[in-house]
C-alpha positions, -999 to 999 in steps of 0.1 A, spaced: 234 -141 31 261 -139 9 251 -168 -11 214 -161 -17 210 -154 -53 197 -115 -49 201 -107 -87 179 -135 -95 148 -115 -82 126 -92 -102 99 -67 -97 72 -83 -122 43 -72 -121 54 -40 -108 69 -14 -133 107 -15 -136 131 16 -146 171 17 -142 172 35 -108 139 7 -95 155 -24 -79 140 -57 -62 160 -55 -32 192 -31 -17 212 -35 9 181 -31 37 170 -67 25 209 -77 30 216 -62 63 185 -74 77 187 -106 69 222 -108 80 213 -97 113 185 -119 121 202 -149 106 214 -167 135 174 -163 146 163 -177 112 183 -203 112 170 -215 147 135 -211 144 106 -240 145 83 -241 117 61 -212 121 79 -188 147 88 -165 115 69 -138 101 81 -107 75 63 -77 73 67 -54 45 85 -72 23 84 -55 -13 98 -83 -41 106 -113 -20 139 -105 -8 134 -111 32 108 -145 29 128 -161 3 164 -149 23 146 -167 54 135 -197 34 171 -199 25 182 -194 62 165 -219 68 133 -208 84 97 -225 75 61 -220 76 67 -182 71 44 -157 77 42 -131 49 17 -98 52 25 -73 17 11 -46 18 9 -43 -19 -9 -62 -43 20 -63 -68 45 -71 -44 24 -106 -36 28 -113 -70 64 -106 -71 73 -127 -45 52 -153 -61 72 -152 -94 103 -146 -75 96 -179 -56 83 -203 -83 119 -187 -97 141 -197 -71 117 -230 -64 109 -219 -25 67 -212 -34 59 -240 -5 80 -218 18 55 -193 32 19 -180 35 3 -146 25 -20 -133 49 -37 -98 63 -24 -75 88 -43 -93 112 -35 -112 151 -28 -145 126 0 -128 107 22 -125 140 4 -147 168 28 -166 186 56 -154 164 92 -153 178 109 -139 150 93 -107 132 113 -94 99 101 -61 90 108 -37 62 103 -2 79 72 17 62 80 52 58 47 61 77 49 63 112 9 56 118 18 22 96 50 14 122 25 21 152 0 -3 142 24 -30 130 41 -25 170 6 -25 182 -3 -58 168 30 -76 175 31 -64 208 -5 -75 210 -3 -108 196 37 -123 192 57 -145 216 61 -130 253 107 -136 239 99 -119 202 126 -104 185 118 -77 162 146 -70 132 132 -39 115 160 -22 88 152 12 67 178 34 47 192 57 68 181 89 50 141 79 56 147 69 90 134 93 119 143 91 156 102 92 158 106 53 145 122 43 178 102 61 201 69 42 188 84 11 189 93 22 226 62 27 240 55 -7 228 89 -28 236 110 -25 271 142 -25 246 151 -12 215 189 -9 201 202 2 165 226 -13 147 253 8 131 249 17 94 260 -5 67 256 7 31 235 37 40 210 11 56 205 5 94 180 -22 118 163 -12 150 164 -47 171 135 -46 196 124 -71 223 102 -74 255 67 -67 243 45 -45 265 9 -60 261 -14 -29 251 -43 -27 276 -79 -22 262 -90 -20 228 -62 -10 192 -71 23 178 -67 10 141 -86 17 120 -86 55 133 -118 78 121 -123 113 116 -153 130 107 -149 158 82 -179 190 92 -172 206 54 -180 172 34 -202 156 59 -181 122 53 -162 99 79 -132 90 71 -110 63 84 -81 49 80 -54 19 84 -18 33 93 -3 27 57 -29 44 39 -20 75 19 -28 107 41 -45 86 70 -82 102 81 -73 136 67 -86 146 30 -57 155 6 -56 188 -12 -61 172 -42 -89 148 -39 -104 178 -17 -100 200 -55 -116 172 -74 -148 170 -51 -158 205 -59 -162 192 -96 -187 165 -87 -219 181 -94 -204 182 -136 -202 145 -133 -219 120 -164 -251 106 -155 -237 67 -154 -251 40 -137 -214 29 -125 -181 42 -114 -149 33 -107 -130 49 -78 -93 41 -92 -66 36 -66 -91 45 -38 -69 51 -11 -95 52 22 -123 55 -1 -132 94 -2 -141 96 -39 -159 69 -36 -184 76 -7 -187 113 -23 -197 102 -54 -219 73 -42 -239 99 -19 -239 125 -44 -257 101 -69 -278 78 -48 -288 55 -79 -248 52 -90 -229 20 -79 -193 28 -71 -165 4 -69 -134 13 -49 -102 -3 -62 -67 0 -50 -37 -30 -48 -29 -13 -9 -49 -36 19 -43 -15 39 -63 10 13 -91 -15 5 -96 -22 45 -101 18 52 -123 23 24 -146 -4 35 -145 14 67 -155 43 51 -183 28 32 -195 15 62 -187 47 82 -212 65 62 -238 42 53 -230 34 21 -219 -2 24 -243 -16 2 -235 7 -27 -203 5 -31 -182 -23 -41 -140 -25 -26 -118 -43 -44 -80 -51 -39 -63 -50 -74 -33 -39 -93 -48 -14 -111 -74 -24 -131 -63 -62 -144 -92 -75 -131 -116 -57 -157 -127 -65 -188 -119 -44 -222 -146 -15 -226 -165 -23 -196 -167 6 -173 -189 40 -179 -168 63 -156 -133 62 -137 -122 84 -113 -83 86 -107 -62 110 -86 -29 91 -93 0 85 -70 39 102 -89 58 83 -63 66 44 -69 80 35 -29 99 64 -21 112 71 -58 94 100 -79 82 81 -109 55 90 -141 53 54 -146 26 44 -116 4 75 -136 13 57 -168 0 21 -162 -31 37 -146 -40 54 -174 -35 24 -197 -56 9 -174 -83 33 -180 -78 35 -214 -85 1 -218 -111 -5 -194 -132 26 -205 -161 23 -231 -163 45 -263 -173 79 -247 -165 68 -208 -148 93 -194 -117 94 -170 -117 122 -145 -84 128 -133 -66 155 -105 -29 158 -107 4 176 -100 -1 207 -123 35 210 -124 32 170 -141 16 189 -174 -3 149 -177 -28 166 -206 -7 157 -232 -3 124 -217 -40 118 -215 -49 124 -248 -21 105 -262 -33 72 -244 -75 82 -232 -89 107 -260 -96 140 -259 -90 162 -229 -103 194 -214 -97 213 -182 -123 217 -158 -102 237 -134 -68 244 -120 -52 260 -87 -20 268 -78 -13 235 -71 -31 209 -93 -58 204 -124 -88 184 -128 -93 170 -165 -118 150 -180 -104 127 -210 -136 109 -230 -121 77 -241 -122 66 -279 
């Protein structure tokens, strides 16, 4: 794929920093693997999975592969691509669609961009296995250095052969074939039920810590009872939706939405709602951010806030969020926020929200609430 023009792409919408790129050589070796594959495939047979700017579905549009199936698991990276393509003129080239049997059925070629979560790997296997071409071939690349030997074993309980290429640029491709069709029902979404909060949670395999409750949100819940009496809340970048079915039980007349640009995100957290009983009061919503909402429109937000943008530890993700906030907030809404203690974001929040106190802090992280201006 020497020819495709890679420097041509961009990350827009997605935040951009020297040491962020819209491709590396994972996108390059992959494609150059699979490229005899690409270039022989019927309209349809293709689907890429994980793709993060555009990289691998316009590199197989230019291989000469059509009717491509795209699933992103990010919100933001659907609308790179979709810049990226009306760029390069390829936008009648593929089609976005869920992790779901019509994403891969009947697929022969599968492109995938290795998630770092091995829970996500095992469901994507589970549902190419389940649902691809009896001859699929499955090109799945990763840098080397967040690569596990774990990766091969899952896709080897699904797939009678799996081979690795040698590295190339610090990047590598697993190559597997012969599906084994799983018997009975997939275990996606997985559910747990949690004694201490009295909440189910459940989970897709790319969503942040999976059916367990992280440390931090678990900090922020013991804060709840202090909460504003609004009539609405925001639960911002919801993950699978714990904040958002605590605070929607804890105040019964409250409507909660759930927001967060991950699907796989958005699907737990309506799995949660619904887990719990508390479909009908809160709202999920996929978005990037909070671009959806209106100036001054929202009473309350509640935000535990990733620090890493893909695998890079990066400020800006907590940056746009609290823009987002800032903006979306009414005079005297308030944004409750957990983070990193070591991230010292007070400053930060008062500089972009309003005013902040402290409401507690551990060893490990602090819960502030900033009352917008």
């Amino acid at each position: 794929m020497t020819d495709f023009p890679f420097e041509r792409l961009s990350r827009w919408p997605e935040i951009s920093a020297p040491n962020l790129f819209a491709f590396d050589a994972t996108d390059r070796l992959l494609l150059d693997v699979a490229a005899a594959d690409l270039a022989a495939s019927a309209p349809g047979d293709v689907a890429v999975i994980g793709d993060r700017f555009g990289a691998l579905t316009l590199g197989a549009v230019a291989a000469g592969a059509t009717g491509i199936r795209v699933h992103q698991d990010e919100l933001s990276g659907e609308r790179a691509l979709a810049n990226n393509a009306a760029t390069l003129s390829r936008s009648d080239g593929y089609t976005n669609l869920p992790l779901e049997a019509s994403v891969v059925e009947g697929a022969r070629v599968v492109v995938l961009q290795l998630p770092r979560s091995l829970d996500a790997l095992a469901e994507i296997a589970d549902l190419i296995a389940r649902h691809a071409a009896a001859d699929v071939t499955v090109y799945a690349g990763g840098r080397v250095k967040h690569m596990a030997h774990a990766m091969t074993d899952v896709l080897g309980a699904l797939f009678g052969s799996v081979t690795a290429s040698l590295a190339q640029q610090k990047s590598r491709v697993l190559t597997a074939r012969e599906p084994r069709r799983p018997v009975g029902n997939s275990r996606w979404p997985a559910r747990e039920f949690h004694d201490d909060l009295g909440l189910w949670v459940c989970a897709h395999g790319a969503a942040f810590a999976g059916t367990k409750v992280d440390i931090g949100t678990r900090f922020l819940l013991g804060f709840l009872d202090g909460l504003p009496a609004a009539e609405t809340a925001i639960d911002l970048g919801c993950g699978t939706g714990v904040i958002a079915a605590a605070l929607a039980r804890a105040r019964p007349a409250m409507r909660v939405t759930a927001t967060d640009q991950s699907a796989a995100a958005v699907a737990s957290a309506r799995q949660t709602a619904g887990a719990n009983g508390l479909a009908d009061r809160i709202t999920v919503v996929r978005d990037d951010g909070l671009s959806g909402w209106p100036d001054s429109s929202a009473e309350l937000i509640v935000l535990n806030p990733p620090f890493h943008v893909g695998a890079t530890v990066h400020a800006g993700i907590a940056q746009k969020l609290f823009d987002d906030a800032a903006r979306v907030l009414k005079p005297g809404g308030e944004l409750w926020t957990v983070w990193n203690s070591h991230l010292g974001y007070r400053p930060t929040l008062d500089r972009t929200v309003g005013p902040t106190r402290q409401l507690g802090r551990n060893t490990k992280f602090t819960v502030t609430v900033s009352v917008a201006r």
